[in-house]
C-alpha positions as a printed Julia matrix, in Angstrom:
340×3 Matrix{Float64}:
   5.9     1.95   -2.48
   3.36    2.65   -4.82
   1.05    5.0    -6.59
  -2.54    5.21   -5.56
  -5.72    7.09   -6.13
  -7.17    8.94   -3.17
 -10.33    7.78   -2.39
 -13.22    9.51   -4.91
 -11.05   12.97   -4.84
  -9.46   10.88   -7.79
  -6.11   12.4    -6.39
  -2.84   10.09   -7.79
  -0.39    9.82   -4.92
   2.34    8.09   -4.03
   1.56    6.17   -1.15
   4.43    7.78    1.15
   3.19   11.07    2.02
   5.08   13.75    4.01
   3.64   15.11    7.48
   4.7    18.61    7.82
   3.98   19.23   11.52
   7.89   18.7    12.55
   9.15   21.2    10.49
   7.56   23.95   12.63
   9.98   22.69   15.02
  13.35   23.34   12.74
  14.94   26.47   10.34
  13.21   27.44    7.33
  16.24   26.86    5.3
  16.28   23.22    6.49
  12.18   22.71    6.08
  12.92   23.95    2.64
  15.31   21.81    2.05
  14.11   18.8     3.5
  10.69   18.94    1.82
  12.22   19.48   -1.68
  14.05   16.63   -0.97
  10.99   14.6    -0.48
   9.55   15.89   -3.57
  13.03   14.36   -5.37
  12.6    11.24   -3.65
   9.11   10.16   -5.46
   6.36   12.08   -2.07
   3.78   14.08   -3.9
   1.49   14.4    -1.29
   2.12   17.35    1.91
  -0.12   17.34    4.77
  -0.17   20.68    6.9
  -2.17   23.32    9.31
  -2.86   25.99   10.12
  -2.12   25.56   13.6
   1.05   24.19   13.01
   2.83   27.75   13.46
   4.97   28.59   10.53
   4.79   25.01    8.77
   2.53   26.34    5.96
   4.68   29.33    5.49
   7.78   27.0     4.47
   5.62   24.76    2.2
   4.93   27.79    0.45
   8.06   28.67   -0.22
   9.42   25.12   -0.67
   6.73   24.66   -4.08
   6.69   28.29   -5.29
   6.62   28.0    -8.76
   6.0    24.09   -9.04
   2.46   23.96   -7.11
   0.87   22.38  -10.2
   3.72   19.02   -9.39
   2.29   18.64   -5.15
  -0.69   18.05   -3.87
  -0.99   20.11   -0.83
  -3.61   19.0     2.34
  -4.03   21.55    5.36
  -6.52   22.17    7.89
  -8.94   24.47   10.03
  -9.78   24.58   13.87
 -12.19   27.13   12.69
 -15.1    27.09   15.25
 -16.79   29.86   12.86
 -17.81   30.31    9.45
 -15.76   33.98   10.09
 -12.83   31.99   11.6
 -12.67   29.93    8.62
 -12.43   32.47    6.09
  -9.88   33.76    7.6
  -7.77   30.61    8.84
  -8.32   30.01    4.69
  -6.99   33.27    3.47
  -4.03   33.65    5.73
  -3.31   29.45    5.12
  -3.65   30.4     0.58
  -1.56   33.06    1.39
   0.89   31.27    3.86
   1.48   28.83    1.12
   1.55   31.13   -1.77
  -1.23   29.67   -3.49
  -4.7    30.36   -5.05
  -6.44   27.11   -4.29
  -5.91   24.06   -1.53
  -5.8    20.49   -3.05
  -7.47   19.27    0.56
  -8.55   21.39    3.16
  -9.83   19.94    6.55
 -11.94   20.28    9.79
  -9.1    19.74   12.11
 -10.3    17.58   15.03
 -13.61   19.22   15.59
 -15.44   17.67   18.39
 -18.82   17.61   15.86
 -19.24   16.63   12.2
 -20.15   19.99   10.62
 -23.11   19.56    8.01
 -24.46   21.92    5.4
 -27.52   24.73    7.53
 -26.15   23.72   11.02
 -25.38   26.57   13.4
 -21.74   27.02   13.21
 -22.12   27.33    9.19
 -18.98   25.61    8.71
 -19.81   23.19    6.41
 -21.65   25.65    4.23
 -18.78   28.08    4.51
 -16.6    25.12    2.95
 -18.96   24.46   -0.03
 -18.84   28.24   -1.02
 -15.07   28.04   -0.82
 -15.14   25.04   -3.6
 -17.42   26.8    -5.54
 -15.12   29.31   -5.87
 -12.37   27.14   -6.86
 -10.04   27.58   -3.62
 -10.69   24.43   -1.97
 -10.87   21.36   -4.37
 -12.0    18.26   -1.86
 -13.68   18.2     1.33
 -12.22   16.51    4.0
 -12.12   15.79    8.02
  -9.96   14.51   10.66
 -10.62   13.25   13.74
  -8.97   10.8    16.97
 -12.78   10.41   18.17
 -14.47    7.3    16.6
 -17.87    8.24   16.95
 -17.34   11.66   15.04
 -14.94    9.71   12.2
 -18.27    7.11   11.78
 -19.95    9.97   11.67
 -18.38   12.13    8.85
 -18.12    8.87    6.89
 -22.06    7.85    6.63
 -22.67   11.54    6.22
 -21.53   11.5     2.56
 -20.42   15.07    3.06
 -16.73   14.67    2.91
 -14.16   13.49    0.1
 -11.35   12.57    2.38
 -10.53   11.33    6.51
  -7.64   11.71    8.28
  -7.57    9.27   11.25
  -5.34    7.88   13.52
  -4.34    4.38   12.1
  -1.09    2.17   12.65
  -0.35   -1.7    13.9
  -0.82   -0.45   17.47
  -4.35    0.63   16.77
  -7.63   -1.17   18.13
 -10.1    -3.22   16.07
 -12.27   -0.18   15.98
  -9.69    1.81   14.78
  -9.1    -0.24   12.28
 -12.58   -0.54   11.66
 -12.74    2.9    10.52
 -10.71    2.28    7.34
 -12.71   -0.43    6.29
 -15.49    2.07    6.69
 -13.7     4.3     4.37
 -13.22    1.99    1.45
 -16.73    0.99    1.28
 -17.63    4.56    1.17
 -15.06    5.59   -1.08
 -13.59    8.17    0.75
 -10.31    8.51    0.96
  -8.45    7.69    4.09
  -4.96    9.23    5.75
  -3.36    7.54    8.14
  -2.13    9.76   11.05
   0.08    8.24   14.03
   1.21    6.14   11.97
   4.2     5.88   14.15
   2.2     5.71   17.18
   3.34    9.41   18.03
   7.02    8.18   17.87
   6.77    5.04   19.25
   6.83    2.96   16.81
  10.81    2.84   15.31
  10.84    0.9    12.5
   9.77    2.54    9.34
   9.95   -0.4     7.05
   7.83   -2.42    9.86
   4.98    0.48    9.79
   5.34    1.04    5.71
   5.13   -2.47    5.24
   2.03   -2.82    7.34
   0.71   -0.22    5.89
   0.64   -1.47    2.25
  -1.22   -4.78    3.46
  -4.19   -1.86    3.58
  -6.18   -1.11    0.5
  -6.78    2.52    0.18
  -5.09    3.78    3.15
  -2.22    7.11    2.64
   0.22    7.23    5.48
   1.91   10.78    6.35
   4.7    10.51    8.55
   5.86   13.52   10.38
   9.53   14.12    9.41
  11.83   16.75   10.56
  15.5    15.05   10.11
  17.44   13.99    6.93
  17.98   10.52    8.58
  13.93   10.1     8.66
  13.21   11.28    5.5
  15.78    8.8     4.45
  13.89    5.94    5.56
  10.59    6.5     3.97
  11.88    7.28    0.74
  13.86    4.39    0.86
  10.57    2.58    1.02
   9.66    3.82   -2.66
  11.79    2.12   -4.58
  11.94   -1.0    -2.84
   8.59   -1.62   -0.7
   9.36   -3.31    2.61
   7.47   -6.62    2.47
   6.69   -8.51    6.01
   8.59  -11.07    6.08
   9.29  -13.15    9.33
  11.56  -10.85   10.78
   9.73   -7.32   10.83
   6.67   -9.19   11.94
   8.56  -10.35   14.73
   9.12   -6.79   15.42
   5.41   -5.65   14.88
   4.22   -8.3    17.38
   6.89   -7.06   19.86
   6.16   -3.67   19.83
   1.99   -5.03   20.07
   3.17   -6.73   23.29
   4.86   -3.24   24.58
   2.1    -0.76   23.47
  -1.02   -2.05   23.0
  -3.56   -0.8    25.82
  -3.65    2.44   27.68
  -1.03    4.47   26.48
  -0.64    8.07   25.62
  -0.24    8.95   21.66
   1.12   12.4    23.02
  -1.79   14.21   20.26
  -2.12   16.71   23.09
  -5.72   17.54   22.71
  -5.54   16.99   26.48
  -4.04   20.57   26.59
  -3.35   22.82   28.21
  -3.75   21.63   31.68
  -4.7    24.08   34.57
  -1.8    23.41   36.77
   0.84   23.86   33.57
   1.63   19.79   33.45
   2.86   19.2    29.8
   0.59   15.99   30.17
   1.12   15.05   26.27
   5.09   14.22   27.5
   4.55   13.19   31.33
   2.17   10.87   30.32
   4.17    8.63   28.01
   7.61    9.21   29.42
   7.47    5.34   30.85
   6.9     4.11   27.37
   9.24    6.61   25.62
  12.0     5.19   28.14
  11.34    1.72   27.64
  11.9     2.65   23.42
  14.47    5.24   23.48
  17.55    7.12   25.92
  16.1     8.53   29.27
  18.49   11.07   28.87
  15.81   13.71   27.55
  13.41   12.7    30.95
  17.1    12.57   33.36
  18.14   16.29   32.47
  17.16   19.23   34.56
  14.47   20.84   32.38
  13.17   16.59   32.03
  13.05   16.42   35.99
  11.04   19.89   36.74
   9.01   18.88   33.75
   7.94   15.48   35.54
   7.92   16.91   39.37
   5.06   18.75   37.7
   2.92   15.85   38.05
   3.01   16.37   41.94
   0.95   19.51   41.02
  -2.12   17.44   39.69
  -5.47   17.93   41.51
  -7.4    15.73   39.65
  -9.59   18.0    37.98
 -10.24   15.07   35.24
 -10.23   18.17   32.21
  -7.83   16.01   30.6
  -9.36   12.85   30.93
 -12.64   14.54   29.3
 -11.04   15.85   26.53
  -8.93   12.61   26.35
 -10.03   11.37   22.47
  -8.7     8.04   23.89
 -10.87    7.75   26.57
  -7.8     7.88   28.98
  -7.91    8.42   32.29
  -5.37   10.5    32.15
  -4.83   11.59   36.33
  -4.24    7.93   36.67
  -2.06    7.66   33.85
  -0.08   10.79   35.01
   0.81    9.01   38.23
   1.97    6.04   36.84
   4.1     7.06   34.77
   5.46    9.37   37.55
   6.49    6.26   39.75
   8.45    4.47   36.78
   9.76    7.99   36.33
  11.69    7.79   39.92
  12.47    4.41   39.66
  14.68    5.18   36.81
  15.7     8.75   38.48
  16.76    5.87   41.41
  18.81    4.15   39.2
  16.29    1.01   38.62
  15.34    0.4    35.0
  12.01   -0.27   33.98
Protein backbone atom coordinates (compact mmCIF):
# COMPACT_ATOMS: atom_id res chain seq x y z
CA UNK A 1 0.00 0.00 0.00
CA UNK A 2 1.51 2.89 1.34
CA UNK A 3 3.04 4.82 4.16
CA UNK A 4 1.02 7.39 5.97
CA UNK A 5 1.05 9.73 8.89
CA UNK A 6 -1.54 9.16 11.57
CA UNK A 7 -3.59 11.92 11.93
CA UNK A 8 -1.75 14.85 14.32
CA UNK A 9 -0.11 11.84 16.55
CA UNK A 10 2.45 12.37 13.59
CA UNK A 11 2.70 8.44 13.79
CA UNK A 12 4.35 6.97 10.17
CA UNK A 13 2.46 3.80 9.32
CA UNK A 14 2.03 1.67 6.77
CA UNK A 15 -1.37 1.79 5.78
CA UNK A 16 -2.06 -2.12 6.37
CA UNK A 17 -2.29 -2.48 9.97
CA UNK A 18 -2.70 -5.78 11.89
CA UNK A 19 -5.91 -6.41 14.21
CA UNK A 20 -4.86 -8.58 16.96
CA UNK A 21 -8.25 -9.68 18.35
CA UNK A 22 -8.09 -13.26 16.41
CA UNK A 23 -5.10 -14.31 17.85
CA UNK A 24 -6.75 -14.72 21.28
CA UNK A 25 -8.49 -17.35 19.49
CA UNK A 26 -5.16 -19.51 18.37
CA UNK A 27 -1.59 -20.91 20.20
CA UNK A 28 0.85 -18.52 21.35
CA UNK A 29 3.49 -20.09 19.30
CA UNK A 30 1.37 -19.43 16.17
CA UNK A 31 0.28 -15.60 17.34
CA UNK A 32 3.98 -15.24 17.66
CA UNK A 33 4.67 -16.34 14.67
CA UNK A 34 2.10 -14.93 12.66
CA UNK A 35 2.56 -11.36 13.94
CA UNK A 36 6.36 -11.42 13.30
CA UNK A 37 5.48 -12.35 10.09
CA UNK A 38 3.48 -9.28 9.59
CA UNK A 39 6.18 -7.21 10.90
CA UNK A 40 8.48 -8.95 7.84
CA UNK A 41 5.89 -8.27 5.45
CA UNK A 42 6.09 -4.20 5.65
CA UNK A 43 2.70 -3.86 8.99
CA UNK A 44 4.11 -1.56 11.59
CA UNK A 45 1.11 -0.77 13.19
CA UNK A 46 -0.73 -3.57 16.05
CA UNK A 47 -4.02 -2.82 17.36
CA UNK A 48 -4.99 -4.73 20.70
CA UNK A 49 -7.05 -4.86 24.24
CA UNK A 50 -7.23 -5.47 27.04
CA UNK A 51 -10.26 -7.38 26.85
CA UNK A 52 -9.10 -9.40 24.23
CA UNK A 53 -7.91 -12.26 26.77
CA UNK A 54 -4.35 -13.16 26.23
CA UNK A 55 -3.84 -11.13 22.82
CA UNK A 56 -1.65 -8.49 24.55
CA UNK A 57 0.33 -11.10 26.29
CA UNK A 58 1.57 -12.58 22.78
CA UNK A 59 2.28 -9.08 21.33
CA UNK A 60 4.51 -8.77 24.09
CA UNK A 61 6.37 -11.45 23.50
CA UNK A 62 6.19 -11.28 19.68
CA UNK A 63 8.27 -7.44 19.89
CA UNK A 64 10.39 -8.10 22.99
CA UNK A 65 13.42 -6.53 22.27
CA UNK A 66 12.35 -4.61 18.96
CA UNK A 67 9.43 -2.34 20.57
CA UNK A 68 11.26 0.79 19.36
CA UNK A 69 10.47 -0.88 15.28
CA UNK A 70 6.08 -1.26 16.13
CA UNK A 71 3.80 0.96 17.01
CA UNK A 72 1.55 -0.70 19.42
CA UNK A 73 -2.46 0.61 19.95
CA UNK A 74 -4.59 -1.09 22.84
CA UNK A 75 -7.49 -0.20 24.78
CA UNK A 76 -9.53 0.25 28.16
CA UNK A 77 -13.24 -0.63 29.15
CA UNK A 78 -12.21 1.08 32.27
CA UNK A 79 -15.46 2.53 33.79
CA UNK A 80 -13.05 4.05 36.64
CA UNK A 81 -10.17 6.16 36.98
CA UNK A 82 -9.02 2.96 39.53
CA UNK A 83 -10.02 0.49 36.75
CA UNK A 84 -7.88 2.24 34.40
CA UNK A 85 -4.78 2.24 36.24
CA UNK A 86 -4.96 -0.97 36.56
CA UNK A 87 -6.31 -2.26 33.04
CA UNK A 88 -2.92 0.10 32.13
CA UNK A 89 -0.45 -1.60 34.35
CA UNK A 90 -1.43 -5.18 33.80
CA UNK A 91 -1.87 -4.18 29.63
CA UNK A 92 2.40 -2.35 29.98
CA UNK A 93 3.11 -5.33 31.63
CA UNK A 94 1.14 -7.84 29.37
CA UNK A 95 3.10 -6.44 26.54
CA UNK A 96 6.40 -6.07 28.17
CA UNK A 97 6.64 -2.52 27.75
CA UNK A 98 7.13 0.85 29.58
CA UNK A 99 4.95 3.09 27.47
CA UNK A 100 1.75 2.50 24.90
CA UNK A 101 2.13 4.18 21.43
CA UNK A 102 -2.03 4.55 21.52
CA UNK A 103 -4.10 3.72 24.25
CA UNK A 104 -7.99 3.90 23.95
CA UNK A 105 -11.49 4.27 25.59
CA UNK A 106 -12.83 1.08 24.26
CA UNK A 107 -16.47 1.62 23.22
CA UNK A 108 -17.56 3.68 26.15
CA UNK A 109 -21.13 4.61 25.90
CA UNK A 110 -19.94 8.54 26.87
CA UNK A 111 -17.05 10.71 25.64
CA UNK A 112 -14.95 11.04 28.81
CA UNK A 113 -13.67 14.77 29.27
CA UNK A 114 -11.06 16.21 31.58
CA UNK A 115 -13.15 17.05 35.68
CA UNK A 116 -16.15 14.79 34.69
CA UNK A 117 -17.23 12.23 37.29
CA UNK A 118 -15.77 9.05 36.17
CA UNK A 119 -12.17 10.92 36.03
CA UNK A 120 -11.23 8.99 33.12
CA UNK A 121 -10.11 11.42 30.96
CA UNK A 122 -8.03 13.08 33.62
CA UNK A 123 -6.66 9.73 34.67
CA UNK A 124 -5.41 9.46 30.89
CA UNK A 125 -3.67 12.90 30.84
CA UNK A 126 -1.65 11.97 34.05
CA UNK A 127 -0.67 8.74 32.35
CA UNK A 128 0.94 10.91 29.28
CA UNK A 129 2.47 13.07 31.53
CA UNK A 130 4.23 10.42 32.79
CA UNK A 131 5.38 9.18 29.57
CA UNK A 132 3.33 5.74 29.47
CA UNK A 133 0.72 6.64 27.13
CA UNK A 134 1.94 8.78 24.10
CA UNK A 135 -1.58 9.72 22.13
CA UNK A 136 -5.01 9.87 23.22
CA UNK A 137 -7.44 8.10 21.49
CA UNK A 138 -11.25 6.60 21.37
CA UNK A 139 -13.30 4.10 19.70
CA UNK A 140 -16.66 3.82 19.27
CA UNK A 141 -19.75 1.89 16.85
CA UNK A 142 -22.17 4.79 18.23
CA UNK A 143 -22.19 7.88 15.91
CA UNK A 144 -23.33 10.33 18.20
CA UNK A 145 -20.44 9.55 20.79
CA UNK A 146 -17.67 9.29 17.65
CA UNK A 147 -19.12 13.15 16.62
CA UNK A 148 -18.72 13.70 19.86
CA UNK A 149 -15.05 12.80 20.75
CA UNK A 150 -14.14 14.44 17.43
CA UNK A 151 -15.47 18.23 18.10
CA UNK A 152 -14.23 17.73 21.61
CA UNK A 153 -10.57 18.26 20.59
CA UNK A 154 -9.63 15.94 23.42
CA UNK A 155 -8.43 12.99 21.52
CA UNK A 156 -5.42 12.32 19.00
CA UNK A 157 -6.84 9.30 17.34
CA UNK A 158 -10.66 7.31 16.48
CA UNK A 159 -11.23 4.00 15.88
CA UNK A 160 -14.59 3.53 14.08
CA UNK A 161 -16.32 1.15 12.23
CA UNK A 162 -15.73 2.01 8.47
CA UNK A 163 -15.82 -0.26 5.22
CA UNK A 164 -17.83 -0.15 1.62
CA UNK A 165 -20.84 -1.61 3.44
CA UNK A 166 -21.03 1.34 5.77
CA UNK A 167 -23.83 4.17 5.68
CA UNK A 168 -23.35 7.79 4.56
CA UNK A 169 -23.08 8.69 8.18
CA UNK A 170 -20.60 6.33 8.74
CA UNK A 171 -18.75 7.51 6.29
CA UNK A 172 -19.40 10.82 7.36
CA UNK A 173 -17.42 10.31 10.37
CA UNK A 174 -14.08 10.07 8.52
CA UNK A 175 -14.56 13.09 6.76
CA UNK A 176 -15.09 14.49 10.20
CA UNK A 177 -11.78 13.18 11.14
CA UNK A 178 -9.66 14.71 8.45
CA UNK A 179 -10.91 18.09 8.97
CA UNK A 180 -10.07 17.75 12.54
CA UNK A 181 -6.92 16.14 12.09
CA UNK A 182 -7.36 13.30 14.07
CA UNK A 183 -6.40 10.31 13.06
CA UNK A 184 -8.87 7.71 12.00
CA UNK A 185 -8.80 3.55 12.19
CA UNK A 186 -10.93 1.76 10.35
CA UNK A 187 -12.52 -1.19 12.26
CA UNK A 188 -14.94 -3.80 10.41
CA UNK A 189 -13.33 -3.24 7.76
CA UNK A 190 -14.41 -6.60 6.61
CA UNK A 191 -17.84 -6.07 7.71
CA UNK A 192 -17.17 -8.59 10.70
CA UNK A 193 -16.20 -11.27 8.05
CA UNK A 194 -18.43 -10.60 5.52
CA UNK A 195 -16.81 -8.98 3.28
CA UNK A 196 -14.22 -11.72 1.32
CA UNK A 197 -12.23 -9.98 -0.84
CA UNK A 198 -9.25 -8.31 0.63
CA UNK A 199 -7.98 -6.58 -2.42
CA UNK A 200 -11.78 -5.25 -2.97
CA UNK A 201 -11.79 -3.73 0.80
CA UNK A 202 -7.83 -2.56 0.58
CA UNK A 203 -8.49 -1.05 -2.57
CA UNK A 204 -11.47 0.86 -1.30
CA UNK A 205 -9.84 1.72 1.37
CA UNK A 206 -6.94 3.67 -0.24
CA UNK A 207 -9.58 5.84 -2.29
CA UNK A 208 -9.80 7.38 1.58
CA UNK A 209 -7.44 10.09 2.64
CA UNK A 210 -6.29 9.55 6.11
CA UNK A 211 -8.07 6.49 6.97
CA UNK A 212 -5.73 3.16 8.71
CA UNK A 213 -7.47 -0.12 8.23
CA UNK A 214 -6.70 -3.06 10.85
CA UNK A 215 -7.87 -6.25 9.77
CA UNK A 216 -8.27 -8.96 12.27
CA UNK A 217 -6.05 -11.89 11.16
CA UNK A 218 -5.60 -15.18 12.75
CA UNK A 219 -4.51 -17.58 9.65
CA UNK A 220 -1.32 -17.60 7.44
CA UNK A 221 -3.64 -17.60 4.33
CA UNK A 222 -5.12 -14.05 5.63
CA UNK A 223 -2.17 -12.52 6.54
CA UNK A 224 -1.11 -13.49 3.09
CA UNK A 225 -3.54 -11.39 1.46
CA UNK A 226 -3.00 -8.12 3.09
CA UNK A 227 0.55 -8.15 2.80
CA UNK A 228 0.24 -8.95 -0.59
CA UNK A 229 -1.48 -5.62 -0.85
CA UNK A 230 1.91 -3.75 0.12
CA UNK A 231 3.83 -4.24 -2.56
CA UNK A 232 1.40 -4.05 -5.19
CA UNK A 233 -1.78 -1.87 -4.07
CA UNK A 234 -5.01 -3.32 -5.43
CA UNK A 235 -6.44 -0.57 -7.65
CA UNK A 236 -10.42 -0.73 -8.53
CA UNK A 237 -10.62 -1.55 -11.61
CA UNK A 238 -13.93 -2.79 -13.30
CA UNK A 239 -13.85 -6.08 -11.96
CA UNK A 240 -13.46 -5.67 -8.02
CA UNK A 241 -15.98 -2.91 -8.29
CA UNK A 242 -18.23 -5.28 -9.72
CA UNK A 243 -17.65 -7.19 -6.64
CA UNK A 244 -18.01 -4.18 -4.17
CA UNK A 245 -21.42 -3.32 -5.71
CA UNK A 246 -22.44 -7.01 -5.33
CA UNK A 247 -21.66 -7.48 -1.99
CA UNK A 248 -23.62 -3.58 -1.47
CA UNK A 249 -26.63 -5.34 -3.02
CA UNK A 250 -26.25 -8.44 -0.38
CA UNK A 251 -25.41 -6.44 2.82
CA UNK A 252 -26.36 -3.16 2.88
CA UNK A 253 -29.35 -2.55 5.44
CA UNK A 254 -30.13 -4.29 8.66
CA UNK A 255 -27.62 -6.69 9.25
CA UNK A 256 -25.67 -7.85 12.20
CA UNK A 257 -21.72 -6.86 12.27
CA UNK A 258 -21.52 -9.69 15.01
CA UNK A 259 -19.44 -6.68 17.44
CA UNK A 260 -21.37 -8.36 20.23
CA UNK A 261 -21.95 -5.40 22.41
CA UNK A 262 -25.45 -6.91 22.37
CA UNK A 263 -24.03 -9.41 24.99
CA UNK A 264 -24.63 -11.39 26.97
CA UNK A 265 -28.23 -12.07 26.55
CA UNK A 266 -30.43 -13.22 29.56
CA UNK A 267 -31.68 -16.38 28.08
CA UNK A 268 -27.82 -17.48 26.94
CA UNK A 269 -28.63 -16.78 22.94
CA UNK A 270 -25.11 -16.15 21.38
CA UNK A 271 -27.10 -13.32 19.48
CA UNK A 272 -23.69 -11.88 17.86
CA UNK A 273 -23.76 -15.50 15.66
CA UNK A 274 -27.69 -16.27 15.50
CA UNK A 275 -28.21 -13.07 14.24
CA UNK A 276 -26.13 -13.10 11.07
CA UNK A 277 -26.14 -16.81 10.38
CA UNK A 278 -28.59 -16.01 7.16
CA UNK A 279 -25.99 -13.70 5.79
CA UNK A 280 -22.94 -15.80 6.83
CA UNK A 281 -24.73 -18.72 4.77
CA UNK A 282 -25.50 -16.83 1.85
CA UNK A 283 -21.24 -15.89 1.86
CA UNK A 284 -19.73 -18.95 3.14
CA UNK A 285 -20.40 -23.19 3.91
CA UNK A 286 -23.48 -23.77 6.26
CA UNK A 287 -21.62 -26.48 7.51
CA UNK A 288 -20.52 -24.51 10.80
CA UNK A 289 -24.65 -23.51 11.36
CA UNK A 290 -25.68 -27.61 10.07
CA UNK A 291 -23.47 -29.34 12.86
CA UNK A 292 -24.83 -30.31 16.21
CA UNK A 293 -23.26 -27.65 18.46
CA UNK A 294 -24.58 -25.02 15.11
CA UNK A 295 -28.24 -26.46 15.57
CA UNK A 296 -28.56 -26.18 19.64
CA UNK A 297 -26.80 -22.91 19.13
CA UNK A 298 -29.74 -21.62 16.76
CA UNK A 299 -32.79 -23.62 18.60
CA UNK A 300 -31.67 -21.10 21.20
CA UNK A 301 -33.51 -18.48 19.52
CA UNK A 302 -36.84 -20.31 20.50
CA UNK A 303 -35.76 -19.19 24.04
CA UNK A 304 -36.14 -15.36 23.25
CA UNK A 305 -38.72 -13.40 25.33
CA UNK A 306 -38.29 -10.28 23.88
CA UNK A 307 -36.82 -8.46 26.58
CA UNK A 308 -35.41 -5.85 23.82
CA UNK A 309 -31.77 -5.63 26.18
CA UNK A 310 -30.18 -6.32 23.02
CA UNK A 311 -31.88 -4.12 20.85
CA UNK A 312 -30.97 -1.20 23.48
CA UNK A 313 -27.58 -1.87 23.61
CA UNK A 314 -27.68 -2.54 19.80
CA UNK A 315 -24.89 0.37 18.59
CA UNK A 316 -26.71 -0.26 15.24
CA UNK A 317 -29.90 0.61 16.25
CA UNK A 318 -31.06 -3.04 15.45
CA UNK A 319 -33.92 -4.47 16.46
CA UNK A 320 -32.39 -7.26 17.26
CA UNK A 321 -35.67 -9.78 18.62
CA UNK A 322 -36.84 -9.23 15.13
CA UNK A 323 -33.67 -9.85 13.59
CA UNK A 324 -33.18 -13.03 15.76
CA UNK A 325 -36.32 -14.52 14.25
CA UNK A 326 -35.55 -13.98 10.90
CA UNK A 327 -32.71 -15.29 10.65
CA UNK A 328 -34.11 -18.33 12.56
CA UNK A 329 -36.66 -19.09 9.66
CA UNK A 330 -33.87 -18.98 6.82
CA UNK A 331 -32.03 -21.05 9.39
CA UNK A 332 -34.72 -24.10 8.92
CA UNK A 333 -35.21 -23.56 5.52
CA UNK A 334 -31.70 -24.53 4.90
CA UNK A 335 -31.85 -27.25 7.93
CA UNK A 336 -34.99 -28.41 5.32
CA UNK A 337 -32.84 -28.70 2.62
CA UNK A 338 -34.03 -25.30 0.75
CA UNK A 339 -31.24 -22.81 0.07
CA UNK A 340 -31.58 -19.33 0.69
Amino acid sequence: MAKMVLGKTGLLVEQTGFGALPIQRISQQDAVKLVRRAYAGGMNYFDTARAYTDSEEKLGIAFEGMRDKVIIATKTMAKTAADFWKDLEESLRMLRTDYIDVYQFHNPSFCPKPGDESGLYDAMLQAKQQGKIRFIGFTNHRLDVAHEAIDSGLYDLLMFPFSYISSDKELAVADACLRAGMGFVAMKALCGGLILNARAASGWIAEHEGVLPIWGIQRETELDDFLACIPDPPKLDDALRAVIEEDRRQLQGDFCRGCGYCMPCPMGIQINSCARASVMMRRAPAINFLCEEGQAMMKKIEDCIGCGQCAAKCPYGLDTPALLRRNYEDYKEVLAGKPL
